[in-house]
FIPA-812717 format. One record per residue (C-alpha): residue in one letter; x, y negated, z negated. Coordinates in steps of 0.25 Angstrom, whole numbers, plus 5000, padded with zeros to 4 digits. Example, Ala and Ser with C-alpha at 12.3 -4.5 7.8 and 13.67 -1.06 7.14 Angstrom:
<pts>
A504950184969/S505550044971/
</pts>
This chain:
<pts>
X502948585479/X501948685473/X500348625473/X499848565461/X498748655460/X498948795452/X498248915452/X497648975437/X497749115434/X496449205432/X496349315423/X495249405427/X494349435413/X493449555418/X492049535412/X491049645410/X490049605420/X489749615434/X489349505446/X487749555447/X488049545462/X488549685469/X489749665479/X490349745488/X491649805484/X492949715486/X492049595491/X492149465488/X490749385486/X490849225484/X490049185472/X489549035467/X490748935470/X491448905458/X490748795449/X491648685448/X492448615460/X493348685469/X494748695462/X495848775461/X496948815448/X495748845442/X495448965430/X494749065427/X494249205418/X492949265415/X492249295403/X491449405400/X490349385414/X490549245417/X492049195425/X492549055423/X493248945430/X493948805424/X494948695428/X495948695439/X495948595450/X495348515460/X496348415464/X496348405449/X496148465437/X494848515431/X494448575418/X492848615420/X492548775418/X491548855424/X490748985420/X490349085432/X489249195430/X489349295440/X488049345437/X487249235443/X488549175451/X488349045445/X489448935439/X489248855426/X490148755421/X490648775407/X491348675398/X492848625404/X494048695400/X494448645386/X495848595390/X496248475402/X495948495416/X496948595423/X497348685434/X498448795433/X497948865419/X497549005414/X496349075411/X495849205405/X494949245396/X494949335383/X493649405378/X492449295379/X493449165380/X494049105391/X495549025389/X496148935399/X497548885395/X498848815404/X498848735416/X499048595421/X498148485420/X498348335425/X499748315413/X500448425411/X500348595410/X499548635401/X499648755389/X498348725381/X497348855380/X495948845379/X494648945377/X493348945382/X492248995376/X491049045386/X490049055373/X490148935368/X490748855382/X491948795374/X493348775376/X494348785364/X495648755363/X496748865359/X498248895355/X498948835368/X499648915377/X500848995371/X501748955384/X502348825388/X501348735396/X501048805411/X500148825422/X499948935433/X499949035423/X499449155422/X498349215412/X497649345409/X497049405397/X497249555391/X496149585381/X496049505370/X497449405376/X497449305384/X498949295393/X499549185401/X501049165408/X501649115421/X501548985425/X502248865427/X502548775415/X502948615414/X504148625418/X503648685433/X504448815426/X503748945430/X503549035417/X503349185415/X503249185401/X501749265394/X500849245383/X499749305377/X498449245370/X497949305357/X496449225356/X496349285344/X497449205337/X497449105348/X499049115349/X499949155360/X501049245363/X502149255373/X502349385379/X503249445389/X503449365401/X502749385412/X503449505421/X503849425433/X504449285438/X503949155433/X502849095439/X501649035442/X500349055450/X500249205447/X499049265445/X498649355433/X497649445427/X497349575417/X496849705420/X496349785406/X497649775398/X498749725408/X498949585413/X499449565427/X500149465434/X500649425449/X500949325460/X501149205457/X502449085462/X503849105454/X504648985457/X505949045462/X505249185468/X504249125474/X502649175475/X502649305469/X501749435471/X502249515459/X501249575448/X501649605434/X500749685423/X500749645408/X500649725396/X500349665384/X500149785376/X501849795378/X501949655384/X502449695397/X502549655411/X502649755423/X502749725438/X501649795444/X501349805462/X501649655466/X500249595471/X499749665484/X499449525492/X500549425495/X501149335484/X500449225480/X500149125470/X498649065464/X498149195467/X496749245459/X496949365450/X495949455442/X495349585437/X494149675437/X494249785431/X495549885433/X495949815444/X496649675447/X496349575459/X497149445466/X496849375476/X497149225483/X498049135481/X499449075490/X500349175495/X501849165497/X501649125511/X500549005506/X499549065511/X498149055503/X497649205500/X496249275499/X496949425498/X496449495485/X497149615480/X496749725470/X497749765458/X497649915454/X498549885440/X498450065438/X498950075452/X499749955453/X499149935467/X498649795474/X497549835483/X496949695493/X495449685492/X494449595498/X495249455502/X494749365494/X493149295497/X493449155498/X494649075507/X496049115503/X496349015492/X497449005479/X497248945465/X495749035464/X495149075452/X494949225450/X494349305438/X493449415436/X492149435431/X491649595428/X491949675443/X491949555451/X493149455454/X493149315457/X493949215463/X493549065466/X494148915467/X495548885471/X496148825485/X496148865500/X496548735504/X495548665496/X494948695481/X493848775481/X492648845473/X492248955479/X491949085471/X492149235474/X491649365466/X492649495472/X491949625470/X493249755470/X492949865474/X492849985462/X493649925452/X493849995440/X493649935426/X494349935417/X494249995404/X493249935396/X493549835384/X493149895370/X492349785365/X491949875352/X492149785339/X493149835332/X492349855320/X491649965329/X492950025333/X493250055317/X492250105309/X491950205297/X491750355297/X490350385299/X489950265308/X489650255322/X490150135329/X489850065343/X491050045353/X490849935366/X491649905378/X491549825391/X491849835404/X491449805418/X490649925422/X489850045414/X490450095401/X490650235396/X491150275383/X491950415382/X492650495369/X494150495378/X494950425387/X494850505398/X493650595402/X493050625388/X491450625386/X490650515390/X489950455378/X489150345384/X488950215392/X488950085390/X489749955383/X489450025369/X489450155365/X489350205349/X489950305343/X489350435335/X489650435321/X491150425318/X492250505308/X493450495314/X494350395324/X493750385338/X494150325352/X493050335362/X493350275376/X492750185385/X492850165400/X491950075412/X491550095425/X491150025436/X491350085449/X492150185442/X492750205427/X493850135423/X495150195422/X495350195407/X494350215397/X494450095384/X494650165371/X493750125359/X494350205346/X493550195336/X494250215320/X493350275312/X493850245297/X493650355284/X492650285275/X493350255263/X493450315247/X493850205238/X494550235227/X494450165213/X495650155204/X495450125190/X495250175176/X494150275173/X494350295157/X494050185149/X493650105136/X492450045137/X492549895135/X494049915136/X494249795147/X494249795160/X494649905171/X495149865187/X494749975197/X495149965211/X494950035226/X495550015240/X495949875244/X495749795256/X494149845257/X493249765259/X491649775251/X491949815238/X491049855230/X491249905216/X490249965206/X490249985192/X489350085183/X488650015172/X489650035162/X490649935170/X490749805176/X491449735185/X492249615179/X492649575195/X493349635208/X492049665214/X492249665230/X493549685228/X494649805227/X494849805211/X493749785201/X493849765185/X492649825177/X492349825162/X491849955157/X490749905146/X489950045144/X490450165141/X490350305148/X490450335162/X490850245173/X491050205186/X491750125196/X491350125211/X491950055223/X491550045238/X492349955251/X492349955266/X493749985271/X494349885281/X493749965293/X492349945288/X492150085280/X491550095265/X491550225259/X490250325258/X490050285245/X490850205232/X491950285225/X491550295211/X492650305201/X492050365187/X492550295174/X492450325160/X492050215150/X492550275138/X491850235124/X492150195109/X491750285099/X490350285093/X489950215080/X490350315070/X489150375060/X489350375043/X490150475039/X489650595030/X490650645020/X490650625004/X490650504998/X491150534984/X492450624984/X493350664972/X494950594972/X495550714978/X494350804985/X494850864997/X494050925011/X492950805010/X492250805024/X491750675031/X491250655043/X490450565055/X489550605066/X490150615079/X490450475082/X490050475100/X491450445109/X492450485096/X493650565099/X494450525086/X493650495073/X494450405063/X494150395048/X494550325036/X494650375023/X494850325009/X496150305004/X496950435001/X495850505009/X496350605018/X495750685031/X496150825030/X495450875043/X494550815053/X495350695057/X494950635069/X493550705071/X492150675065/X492350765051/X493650745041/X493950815030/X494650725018/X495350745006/X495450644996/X496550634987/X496550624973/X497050444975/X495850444985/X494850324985/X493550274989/X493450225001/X492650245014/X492850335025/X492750285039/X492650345053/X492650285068/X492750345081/X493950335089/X494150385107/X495050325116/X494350195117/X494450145102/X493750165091/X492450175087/X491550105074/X491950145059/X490750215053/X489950185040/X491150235032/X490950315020/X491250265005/X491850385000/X492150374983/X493450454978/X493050494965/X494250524954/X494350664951/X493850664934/X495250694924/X495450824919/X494650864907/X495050924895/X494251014886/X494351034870/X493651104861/X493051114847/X492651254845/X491651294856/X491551164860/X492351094873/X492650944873/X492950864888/X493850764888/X493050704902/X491850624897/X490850654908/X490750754921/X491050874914/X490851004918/X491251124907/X491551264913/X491651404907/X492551514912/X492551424924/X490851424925/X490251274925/X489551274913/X488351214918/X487851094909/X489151084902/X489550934908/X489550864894/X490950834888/X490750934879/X490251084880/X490151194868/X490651334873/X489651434873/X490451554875/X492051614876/X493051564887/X493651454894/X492851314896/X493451184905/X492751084908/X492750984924/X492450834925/X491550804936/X491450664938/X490750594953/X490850744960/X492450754954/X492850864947/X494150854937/X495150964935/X494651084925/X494951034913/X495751134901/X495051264898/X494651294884/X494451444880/X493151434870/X492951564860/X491651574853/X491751724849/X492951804841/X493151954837/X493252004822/X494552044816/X494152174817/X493852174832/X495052094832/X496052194825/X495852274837/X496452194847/X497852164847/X498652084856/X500452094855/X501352034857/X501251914853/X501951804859/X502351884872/X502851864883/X501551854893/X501352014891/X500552074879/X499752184873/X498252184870/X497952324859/X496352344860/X495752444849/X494252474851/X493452574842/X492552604854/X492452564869/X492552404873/X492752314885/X493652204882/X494052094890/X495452004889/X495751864894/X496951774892/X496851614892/X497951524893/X497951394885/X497051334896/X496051444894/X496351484906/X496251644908/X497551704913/X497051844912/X495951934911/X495552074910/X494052094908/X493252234904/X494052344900/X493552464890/X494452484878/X493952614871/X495052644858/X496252574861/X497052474872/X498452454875/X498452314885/X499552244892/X499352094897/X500452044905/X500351894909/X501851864911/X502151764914/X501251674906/X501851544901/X502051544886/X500851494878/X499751544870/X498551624877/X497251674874/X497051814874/X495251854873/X494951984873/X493452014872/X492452114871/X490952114873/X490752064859/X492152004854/X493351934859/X494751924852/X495551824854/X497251824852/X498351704855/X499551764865/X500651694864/X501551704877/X503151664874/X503851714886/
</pts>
């Protein structure tokens, strides 16, 4: 029948400390007994420089927890484990927490799991266990996981089944199953990445000696070089630095043990040291604290509480742990940043895995000024460096150019506009020129602005990316707020036109932001040129009316305000005089805006409606009403002077009718110049021949075919005298 009593597996947490007191090499020194009362299933771990130890038995079970400081090797008792009193369970610790979890207590075996907080001395309860209830099991953490497995469960079954601890999400995980036969009473503990674990009592092979690694990178387990001592159970197990120790404990013979044996993981060698300080014993407690080892409590025969501090001979740290925050390990081009690590010896910082240069000493070390990605390299030393140096990389992330997206040409006071830039940013920070405002989205990805001023604009934007990095300075997208035309000016132009008047020119000053300029005119008003710009031509037909003419500005945002517009009178065109005479006198039918002409002169003064001739020839007369001029009206040929019959009988004029052609016989007694002119009914001249010398006699031909039949006026003058004959044309 196997005792009552069970032995707790330690996991050895290395702190970053050491004992003030130098020891020998592979001594061992004993320290302050342990502060509580001899016991023995008892657990323990250390936290950063201080070890702890809690619960177990003493012919029963206990749950008081005590806190040692190997600095002035002194024992303080802290507050009692959270859960009920127990023997049997697991401890380890994860960064600055302790957990204690499993066991058997005075009902039953136990699967609650429970974390210790040295700052504040408080216990708190967490997700249990993620096995079936058990004790004797095995624990150990990995960085920033805490494991447990083995053991034996409710049913006195032996188990080999894994789980890890996330504290983070305070869940559990079952991993591969522990490498080798189930069991209980092993002992357990991590070097660096790897966990390790050996010895212990399988049921139907017996007490065991085997050693198995985990990976839990791959979640693997490999058997490495069995345990150098004999087999045993409630052995002590721990680490410092690269190297792992166990010691103590009940060997397969049932012999109590002080042998101590060192683990060499890169040689896969056991190597025995220094036995053990204090009386061969099982169910100890062992942990580490910096360099140094400990081992305390347990049973040689009888409890005890004695307390033991190892000192190895060189042992080689490990690598260091980065403890750089990781906002320090991503940063923006153009920064420096500060990277940290602990260890357990001095510190040097390097720019390669291996050899490299050496950039400095000590837990910190900052960088130059950064452009690009870097890993710089980290290794500890104590009596000699350790063998691999920890890596730090260091991602140094392009400052960013935000882009805006939106419109850039635009209406003023058209509505409202959304521009946008990167998202998932944080720190947004829009701006606006003067011209726009920001209707909402500020501190967001997409803004809305109104553009209330017109001219140019702009629309800026800054973030900080997700690693931290804001540009050098805000993108700035350039917009055009486009404006409505001007106020258009009075138009220039005349404001009295004649019904039918063509090529009148109107016109407006430039109106400011025009490309089209659109007019109105008065009805049956046309533009004959100029359509579209500033200065139109116009004709107005002979229907025109009154009316104004308009003008506005027109671009591509609207139109601008009509201008003063221009009254502009049609005015009728006067009817066609007609003209009668009595004697030398002429008679208008029009009675006012007359205007008499001879031989197509104005006769200035002659505007009555009637004029007496003064001389020979055609007279007409225009009507001239508000600036509008009537057709010519019918001339009338007007002849104050004759020739005697005399003068007359030496002229002749044959045949008579004819046919548009004729003979004119001039008979002068000495030289003459004579002049000859044909009128039409009209008075019209249809030909003329002026000054040529007659001396005796002349023989002329006219020919004005083809003239349409009528009567016509022939006049044939001299200086002094004028005859006048009827020619009848009868084609």
């Amino acid at each position: 029948m196997k005792p009552l009593y069970l032995f707790a597996s330690i996991l050895t947490v290395i702190a970053f400390s050491n004992d003030s007191s130098a020891q020998a090499p592979n001594t061992w020194t004993q320290k302050a007994n342990f502060g509580g009362t001899p016991r023995l299933q008892a657990v323990g771990f250390s936290i950063g420089t201080k070890g702890y130890i809690g619960t177990g038995g003493i012919g029963g079970f206990v749950n008081d927890f005590w806190e040692y400081d190997p600095s002035s090797n002194t024992w303080t008792q802290k507050a009692n484990f959270g859960g009920t009193p127990r023997y049997g369970a697991v401890g380890f610790s994860i960064g600055a927490y302790g957990y204690i979890g499993t066991g058997y207590d005075t009902s039953d075996v136990r699967r609650d799991f429970w974390k210790y907080d040295p700052s504040s001395n408080t216990w708190t309860q967490k997700a249990s266990f993620g096995g079936t209830a058990r004790y004797e099991a095995v624990g150990f953490s990995i960085g920033t996981k805490g494991y447990i497995g083995t053991g034996e469960d409710t049913s006195s079954n032996f188990v080999n089944d894994f789980w890890e601890y996330n504290p983070t999400t305070d869940t559990w995980t079952q991993k591969a199953n522990f490498g080798g036969t189930p069991r209980e009473y092993a002992v357990g503990f991590s070097i660096g990445a790897y966990g390790y674990i050996g010895t212990g009592y399988d049921n139907t092979i017996g007490v065991q000696h085997d050693f198995w690694e985990y990976d839990p990178s791959v979640n693997i387990w490999t058997q490495k070089a069995n345990f150098g001592g004999l087999a045993r159970i409630w052995a002590v197990g721990f680490s410092i630095g690269s190297l792992g120790y166990i010691g103590t404990g009940e060997n397969d013979f049932g012999t109590f043990c002080n042998d101590f044996w060192e683990y060499n993981p890169t040689a896969d060698f056991w190597t025995q040291k220094a036995n053990f300080g204090g009386t061969a014993r099982k169910e100890a407690v062992g942990y580490s604290i910096g360099t140094q080892g400990y081992i305390g409590t347990g049973y040689d025969g009888s409890d005890k509480n004695d307390f033991w501090q190892y000192t190895p001979t060189c042992v080689l740290p490990n690598a260091p742990t980065n403890t750089t925050p990781p906002t320090n390990q991503n940063i923006c081009t153009g920064h420096s940043t500060t990277l940290s690590a602990s260890g357990t010896g001095s510190l040097g910082w390097y720019n390669a895995a291996t050899g490299g240069t050496w950039l400095g000493g000590g837990t910190s070390y900052t960088t130059p000024i950064l452009t690009t990605s870097t890993t710089y390299y980290v290794q500890d030393s104590t009596c000699g460096p350790s063998p691999t140096r920890t890596s730090i990389p260091v991602t140094v992330n392009p400052l960013p150019v935000p882009t805006i997206t939106g419109q850039t040409s635009m209406c003023v006071n058209s509505g409202y506009y959304n521009y946008s830039t990167e998202a998932n940013m944080t720190n947004y920070a829009w701006t606006v020129s003067l011209g726009g405002i920001i209707n909402y989205g500020s501190g967001t990805n997409q803004i809305q602005v109104s553009w209330i001023i017109a001219g140019p604009q702009t629309v800026s934007v800054t973030y900080t990316t997700t690693a931290g990095c804001s540009p050098l300075m805000p993108t700035v997208l350039n917009v055009m707020t486009n404006p409505l035309p001007g106020v258009a000016g009075p138009i220039t132009g005349n404001a009295n036109v004649c019904a039918g008047a063509n090529g009148i020119v109107y016109s407006v000053s430039p109106i400011p932001n025009t490309t089209t300029y659109l007019w109105a005119l008065p009805p049956n008003a046309t533009i004959i040129s100029g359509a579209g710009t500033n200065t139109i031509t116009v004709d107005f037909s002979a229907n025109a009316s009154s009316g104004d003419i308009l003008v506005l500005g027109n671009n591509i945002c609207g139109d601008g305000n009509v201008s003063p517009g221009l009254l502009v009178t049609v005015n009728p065109i006067p009817p066609t005089p007609v003209v009668t005479n009595r004697g030398d006198t002429l008679f208008s039918s029009a009675p006012s805006g007359n205007q008499w002409y001879f031989e197509g002169n104005l006769i200035i003064g002659g505007i009555s409606q009637t004029y007496v001739a003064t001389q020979d020839g055609n007279y007409w007369d225009v009507v001239d009403l508000n600036g509008c001029l009537s057709d010519t009206s019918n001339h009338k040929l007007i002849l104050i002077t004759g020739m005697n019959s005399q003068s007359e009988s030496m002229i002749n004029v044959y045949p008579v009718p004819n046919e548009g052609r004729f003979n004119i016989s001039i008979t002068t007694l000495s030289d003459e110049s004579f002049s000859i002119n044909v009128y039409n009914t009209l008075g019209t001249s249809i030909y003329e021949e002026s000054n040529f010398k007659v001396s005796g006699s002349l023989q002329k031909v006219i020919d004005l075919r083809p003239l349409p039949n009528g009567v016509y006026t022939l006049i044939i003058k001299t200086d002094q005298k004028q005859v006048v004959k009827k020619i009848v044309v009868n084609q």
